[in-house]
VEXDREN-2710 file (C-alpha; in Angstrom, 1 decimal):
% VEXDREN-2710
k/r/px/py/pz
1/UNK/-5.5/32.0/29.5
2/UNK/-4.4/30.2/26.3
3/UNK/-4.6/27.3/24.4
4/UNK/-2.2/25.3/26.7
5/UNK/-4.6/26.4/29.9
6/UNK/-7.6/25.1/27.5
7/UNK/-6.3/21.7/26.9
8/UNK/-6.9/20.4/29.7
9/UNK/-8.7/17.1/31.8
10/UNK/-7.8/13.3/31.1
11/UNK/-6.2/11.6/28.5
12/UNK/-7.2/8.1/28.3
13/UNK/-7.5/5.6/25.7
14/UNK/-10.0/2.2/25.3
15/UNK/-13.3/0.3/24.2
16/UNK/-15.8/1.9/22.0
17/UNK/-19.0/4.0/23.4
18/UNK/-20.3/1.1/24.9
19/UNK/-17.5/-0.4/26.0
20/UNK/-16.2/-3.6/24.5
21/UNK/-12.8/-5.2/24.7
22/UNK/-9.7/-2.9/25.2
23/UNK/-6.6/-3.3/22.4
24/UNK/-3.2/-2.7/23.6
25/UNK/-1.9/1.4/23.4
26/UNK/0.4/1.9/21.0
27/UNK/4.1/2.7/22.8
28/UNK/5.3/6.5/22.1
29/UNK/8.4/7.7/23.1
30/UNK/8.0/10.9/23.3
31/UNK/11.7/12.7/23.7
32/UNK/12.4/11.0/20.6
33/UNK/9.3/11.5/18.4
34/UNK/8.7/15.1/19.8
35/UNK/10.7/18.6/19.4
36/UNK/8.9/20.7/22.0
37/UNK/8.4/24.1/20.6
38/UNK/6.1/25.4/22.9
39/UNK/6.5/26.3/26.4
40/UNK/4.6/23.2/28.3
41/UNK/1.3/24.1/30.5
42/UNK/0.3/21.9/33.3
43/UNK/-3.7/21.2/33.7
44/UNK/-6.1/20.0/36.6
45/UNK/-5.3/16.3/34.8
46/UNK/-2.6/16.1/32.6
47/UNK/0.4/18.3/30.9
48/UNK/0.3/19.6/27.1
49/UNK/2.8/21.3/25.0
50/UNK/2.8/21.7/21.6
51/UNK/5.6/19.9/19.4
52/UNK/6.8/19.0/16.4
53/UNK/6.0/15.6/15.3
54/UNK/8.8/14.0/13.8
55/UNK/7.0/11.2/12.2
56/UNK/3.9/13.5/10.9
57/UNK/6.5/16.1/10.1
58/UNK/3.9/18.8/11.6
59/UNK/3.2/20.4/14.8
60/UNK/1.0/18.9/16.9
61/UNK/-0.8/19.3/20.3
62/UNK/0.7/16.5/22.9
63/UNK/-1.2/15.5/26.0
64/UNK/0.0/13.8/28.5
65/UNK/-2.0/12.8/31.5
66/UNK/-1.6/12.2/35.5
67/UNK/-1.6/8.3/36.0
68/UNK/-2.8/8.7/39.5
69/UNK/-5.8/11.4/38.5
70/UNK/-6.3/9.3/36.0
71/UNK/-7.1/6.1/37.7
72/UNK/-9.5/8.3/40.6
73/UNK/-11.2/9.3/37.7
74/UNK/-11.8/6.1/36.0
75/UNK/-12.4/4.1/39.2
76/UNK/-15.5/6.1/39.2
77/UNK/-16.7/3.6/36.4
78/UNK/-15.6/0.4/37.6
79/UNK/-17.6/-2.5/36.3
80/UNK/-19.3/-0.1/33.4
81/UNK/-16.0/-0.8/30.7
82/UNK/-16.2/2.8/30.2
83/UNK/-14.6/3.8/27.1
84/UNK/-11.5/6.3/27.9
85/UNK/-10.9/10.0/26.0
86/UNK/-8.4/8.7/23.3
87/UNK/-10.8/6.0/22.0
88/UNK/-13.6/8.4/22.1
89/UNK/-11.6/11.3/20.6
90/UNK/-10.5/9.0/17.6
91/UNK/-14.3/8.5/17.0
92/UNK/-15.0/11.9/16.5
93/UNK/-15.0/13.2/12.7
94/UNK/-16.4/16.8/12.4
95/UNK/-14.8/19.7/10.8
96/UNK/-15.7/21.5/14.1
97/UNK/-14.2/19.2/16.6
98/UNK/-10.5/19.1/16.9
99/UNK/-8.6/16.0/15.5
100/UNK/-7.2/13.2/17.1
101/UNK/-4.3/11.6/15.6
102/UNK/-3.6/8.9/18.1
103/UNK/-3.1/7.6/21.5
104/UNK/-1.0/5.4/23.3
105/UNK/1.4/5.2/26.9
106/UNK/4.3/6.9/27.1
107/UNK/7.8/5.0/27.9
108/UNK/7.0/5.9/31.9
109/UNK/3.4/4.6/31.1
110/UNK/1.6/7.8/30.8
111/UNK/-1.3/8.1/29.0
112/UNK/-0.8/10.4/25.8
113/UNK/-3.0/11.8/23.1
114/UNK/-1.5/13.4/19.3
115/UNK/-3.9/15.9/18.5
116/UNK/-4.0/18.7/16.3
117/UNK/-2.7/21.8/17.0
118/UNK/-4.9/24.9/16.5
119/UNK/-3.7/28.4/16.5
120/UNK/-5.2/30.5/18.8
121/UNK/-6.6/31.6/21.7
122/UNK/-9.0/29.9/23.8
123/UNK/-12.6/31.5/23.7
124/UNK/-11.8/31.8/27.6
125/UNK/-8.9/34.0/26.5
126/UNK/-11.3/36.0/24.6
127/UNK/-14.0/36.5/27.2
128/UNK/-12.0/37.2/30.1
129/UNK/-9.4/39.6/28.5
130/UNK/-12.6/41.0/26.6
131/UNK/-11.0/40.8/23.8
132/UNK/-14.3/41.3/21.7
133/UNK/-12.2/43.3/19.0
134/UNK/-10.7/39.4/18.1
135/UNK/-14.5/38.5/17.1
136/UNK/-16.1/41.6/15.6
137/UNK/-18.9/40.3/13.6
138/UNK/-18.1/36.6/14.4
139/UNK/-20.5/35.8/16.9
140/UNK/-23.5/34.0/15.3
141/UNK/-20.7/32.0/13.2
142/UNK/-19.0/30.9/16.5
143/UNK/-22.0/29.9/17.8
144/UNK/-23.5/28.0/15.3
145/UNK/-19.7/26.6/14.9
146/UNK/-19.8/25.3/19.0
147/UNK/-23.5/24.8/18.5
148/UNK/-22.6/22.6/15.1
149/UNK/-19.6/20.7/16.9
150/UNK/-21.8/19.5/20.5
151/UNK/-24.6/18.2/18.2
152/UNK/-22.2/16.1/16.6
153/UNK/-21.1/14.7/19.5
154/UNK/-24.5/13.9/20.9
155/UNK/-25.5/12.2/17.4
156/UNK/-22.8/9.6/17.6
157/UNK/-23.7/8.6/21.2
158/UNK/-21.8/10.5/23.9
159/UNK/-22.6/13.3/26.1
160/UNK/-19.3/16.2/26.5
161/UNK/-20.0/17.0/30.3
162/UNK/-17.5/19.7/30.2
163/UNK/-18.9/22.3/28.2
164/UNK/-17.1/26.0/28.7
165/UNK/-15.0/28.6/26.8
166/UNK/-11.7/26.9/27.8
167/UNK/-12.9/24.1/25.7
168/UNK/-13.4/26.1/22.5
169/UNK/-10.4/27.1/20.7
170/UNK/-10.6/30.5/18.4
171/UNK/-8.9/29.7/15.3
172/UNK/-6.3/32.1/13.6
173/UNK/-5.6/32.0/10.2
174/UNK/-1.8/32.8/9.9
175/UNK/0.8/34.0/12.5
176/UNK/0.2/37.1/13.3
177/UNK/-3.4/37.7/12.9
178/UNK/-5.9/38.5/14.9
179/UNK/-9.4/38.0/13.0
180/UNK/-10.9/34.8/14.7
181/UNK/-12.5/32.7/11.4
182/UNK/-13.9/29.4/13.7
183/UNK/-14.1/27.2/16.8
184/UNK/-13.5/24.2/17.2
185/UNK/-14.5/21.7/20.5
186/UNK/-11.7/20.2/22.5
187/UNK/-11.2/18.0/25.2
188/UNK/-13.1/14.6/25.9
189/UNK/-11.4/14.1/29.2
190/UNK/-14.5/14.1/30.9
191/UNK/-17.0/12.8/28.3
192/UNK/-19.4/9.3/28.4
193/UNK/-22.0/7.7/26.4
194/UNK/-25.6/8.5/26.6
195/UNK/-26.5/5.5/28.0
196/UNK/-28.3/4.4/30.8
197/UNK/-25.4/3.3/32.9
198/UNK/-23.5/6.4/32.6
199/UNK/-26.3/8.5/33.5
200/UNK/-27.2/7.8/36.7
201/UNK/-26.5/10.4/40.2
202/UNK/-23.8/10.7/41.5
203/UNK/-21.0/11.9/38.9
204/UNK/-20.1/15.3/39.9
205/UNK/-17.6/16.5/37.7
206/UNK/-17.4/19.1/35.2
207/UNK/-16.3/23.4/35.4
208/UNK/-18.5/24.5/38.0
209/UNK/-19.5/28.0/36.5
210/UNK/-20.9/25.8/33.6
211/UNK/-22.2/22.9/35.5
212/UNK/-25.7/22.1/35.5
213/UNK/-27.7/22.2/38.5
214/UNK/-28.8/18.2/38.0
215/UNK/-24.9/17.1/37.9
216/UNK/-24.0/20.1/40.5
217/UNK/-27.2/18.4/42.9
218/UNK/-26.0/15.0/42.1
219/UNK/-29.5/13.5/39.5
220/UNK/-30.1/11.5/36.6
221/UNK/-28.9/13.6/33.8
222/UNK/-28.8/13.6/30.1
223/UNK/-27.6/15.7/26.8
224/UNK/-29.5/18.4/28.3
225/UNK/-26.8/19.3/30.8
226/UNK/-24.7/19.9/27.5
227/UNK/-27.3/22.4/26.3
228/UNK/-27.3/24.1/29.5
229/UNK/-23.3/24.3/29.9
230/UNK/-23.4/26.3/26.4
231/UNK/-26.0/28.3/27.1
232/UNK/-23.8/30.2/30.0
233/UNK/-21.2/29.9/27.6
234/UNK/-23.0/31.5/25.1
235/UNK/-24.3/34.4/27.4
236/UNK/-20.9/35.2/28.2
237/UNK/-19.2/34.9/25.0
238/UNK/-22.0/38.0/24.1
239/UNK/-21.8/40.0/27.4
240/UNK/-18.4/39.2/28.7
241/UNK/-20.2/38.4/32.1
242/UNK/-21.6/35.5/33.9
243/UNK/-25.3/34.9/34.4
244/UNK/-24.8/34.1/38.1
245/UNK/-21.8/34.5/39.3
246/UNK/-19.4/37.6/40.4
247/UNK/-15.8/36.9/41.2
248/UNK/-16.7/33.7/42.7
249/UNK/-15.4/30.8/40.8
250/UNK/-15.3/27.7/43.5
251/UNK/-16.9/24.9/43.2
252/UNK/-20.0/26.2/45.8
253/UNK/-20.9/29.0/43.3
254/UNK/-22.5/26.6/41.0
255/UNK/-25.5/26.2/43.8
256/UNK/-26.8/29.6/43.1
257/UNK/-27.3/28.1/39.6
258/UNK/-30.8/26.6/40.9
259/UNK/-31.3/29.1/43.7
260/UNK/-30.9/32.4/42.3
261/UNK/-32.4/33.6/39.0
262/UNK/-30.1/34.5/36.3
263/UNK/-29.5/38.5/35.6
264/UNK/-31.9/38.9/32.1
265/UNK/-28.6/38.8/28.9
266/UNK/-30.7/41.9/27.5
267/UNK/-30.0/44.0/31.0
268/UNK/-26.2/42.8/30.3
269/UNK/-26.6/43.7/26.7
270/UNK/-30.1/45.5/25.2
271/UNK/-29.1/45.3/21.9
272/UNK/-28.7/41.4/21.5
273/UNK/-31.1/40.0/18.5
274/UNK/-34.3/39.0/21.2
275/UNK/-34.9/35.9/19.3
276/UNK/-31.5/35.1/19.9
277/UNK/-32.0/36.5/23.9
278/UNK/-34.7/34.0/24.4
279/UNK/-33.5/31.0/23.1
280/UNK/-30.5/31.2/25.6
281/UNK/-32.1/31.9/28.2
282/UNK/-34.3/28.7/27.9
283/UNK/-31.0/26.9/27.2
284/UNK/-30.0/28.1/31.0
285/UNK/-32.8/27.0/32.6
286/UNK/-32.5/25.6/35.6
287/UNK/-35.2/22.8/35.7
288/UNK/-34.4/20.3/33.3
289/UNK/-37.9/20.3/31.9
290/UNK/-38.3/23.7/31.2
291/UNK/-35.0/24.0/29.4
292/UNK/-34.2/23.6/25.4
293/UNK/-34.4/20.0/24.8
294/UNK/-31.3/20.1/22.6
295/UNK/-28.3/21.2/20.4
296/UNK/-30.1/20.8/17.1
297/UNK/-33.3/23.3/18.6
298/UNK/-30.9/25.8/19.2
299/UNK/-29.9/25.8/15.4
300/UNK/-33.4/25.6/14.0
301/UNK/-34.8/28.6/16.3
302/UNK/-31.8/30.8/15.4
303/UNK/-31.9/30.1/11.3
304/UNK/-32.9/33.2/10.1
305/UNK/-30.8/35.2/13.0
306/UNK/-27.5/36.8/11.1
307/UNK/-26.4/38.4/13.5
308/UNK/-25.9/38.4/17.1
309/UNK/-26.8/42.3/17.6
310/UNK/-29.2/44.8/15.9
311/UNK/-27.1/46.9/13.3
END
């Protein structure tokens, strides 16, 4: 899997985080802005390729999205003025969370977001290939990097709900190399503010391997279904295994995620840091209660780790 299979959900543009009167989308056409030079991948919501932007005069990531997915989606909202992905992406401003240039329609009257392109693989690429050679000595950097990047987004209002190594991209340096120096969070297809409205059961949607039993059974949920989603990705970015699951990856395997107790990360791995063990595993928790009440805990209790593994 690449960057093209991470970049995926809705593209959307619209009000602020708690809603608020829409503005007009900017037109784009894109065969005329746009010299594809990457072959184009097609998502569970939209189409991305990556391009180069005539106007910026750089290469960019485009993303274009499935009008009819798109309106299912957002007709699960109707009456909250729910913002859409392009307004919230523009509002994000974190060195660790990709950037969004713009958004607009397309000539045909798609929905389209200009992001930046980053070079590299997906940390899905990395975790299912087991490529760990790509992040040798990287780990407690990535984390804190995805760790750094979700907190942001929870300080300035929204909650990610899609949480998962696809949405992480590994950053290379130069062509060519293959020493990962970062992360960075992408896709707000499926995000919403923290707010009342947008919290209530009933909104099942998310990548079931990383969903949280409250969104997989259908409660109230909160941030905390963020802190679970990367604590199974953190467990398998350091074992290159999955705390519940085997080879099933349907939707129904997420059920085991409240009915079946995880396999302990030390018996995947003894020689992880054990303050570092037990702070995921209370991140994967899954009553809500009992679970790490959030991003920022997960960076104070792991301060003085260095490293992921004992030397």
């Amino acid at each position: 899997m690449s960057l093209f299979d991470s970049l995926r959900g809705m593209l959307s543009g619209g009000g602020k985080k708690g809603g608020g009167k829409r503005t007009s989308l900017k037109k784009i056409d894109v065969d005329a802005r746009f010299a594809r030079s990457r072959t184009a991948a097609t998502g569970t919501m939209s189409n991305f390729f990556v391009a180069y932007d005539i106007e910026r005069k750089q290469d960019v990531g485009v993303k274009i999205l499935d009008p009819e997915k798109f309106e299912l989606f957002e007709a699960r909202f109707k009456g909250l003025n729910k913002p859409m992905e392009g307004e919230i992406a523009l509002q994000m401003n974190h060195d660790r969370v990709v950037k969004t240039y713009e958004h607009g329609v397309t000539s045909k009257g798609e929905r389209i977001i200009v992001m930046e392109y980053i070079r590299g693989p997906s940390l899905q690429d990395v975790i299912v290939r087991k490529r760990g050679e790509l992040i040798e000595g990287m780990h407690m950097t990535l984390m804190r990097e995805m760790a750094e990047a979700l907190a942001y987004v929870h300080s300035v209002g929204f909650i990610h709900r899609d949480v998962c190594p696809r949405n992480f991209i590994c950053e290379l340096p130069a062509e060519g190399q293959t020493a990962v120096t970062g992360a960075k969070l992408i896709d707000f297809g499926l995000t919403v503010p923290a707010t009342p409205a947008f919290q209530q059961p009933g909104n099942r949607t998310g990548t079931p391997l990383y969903m949280s039993p409250e969104i997989v059974r259908r409660r109230h949920t909160d941030k905390r279904v963020d802190v679970f989603s990367l604590g199974v990705t953190f467990y398998c970015l350091l074992t290159f295994s999955h705390p519940w699951q085997g080879e099933i990856v349907s939707g129904r395997a997420a059920l085991q995620h409240d009915t079946e107790e995880p396999t302990d990360i030390l018996e995947k791995r003894d020689d992880i840091d054990p303050r570092l063990a037990r702070v995921i595993t209370r991140m994967i928790q899954p009553n809500v209660d009992n679970r790490l009440p959030s991003i920022d805990e997960f960076l104070n209790l792991t301060k003085n780790v260095e490293t992921a593994f004992a030397s």
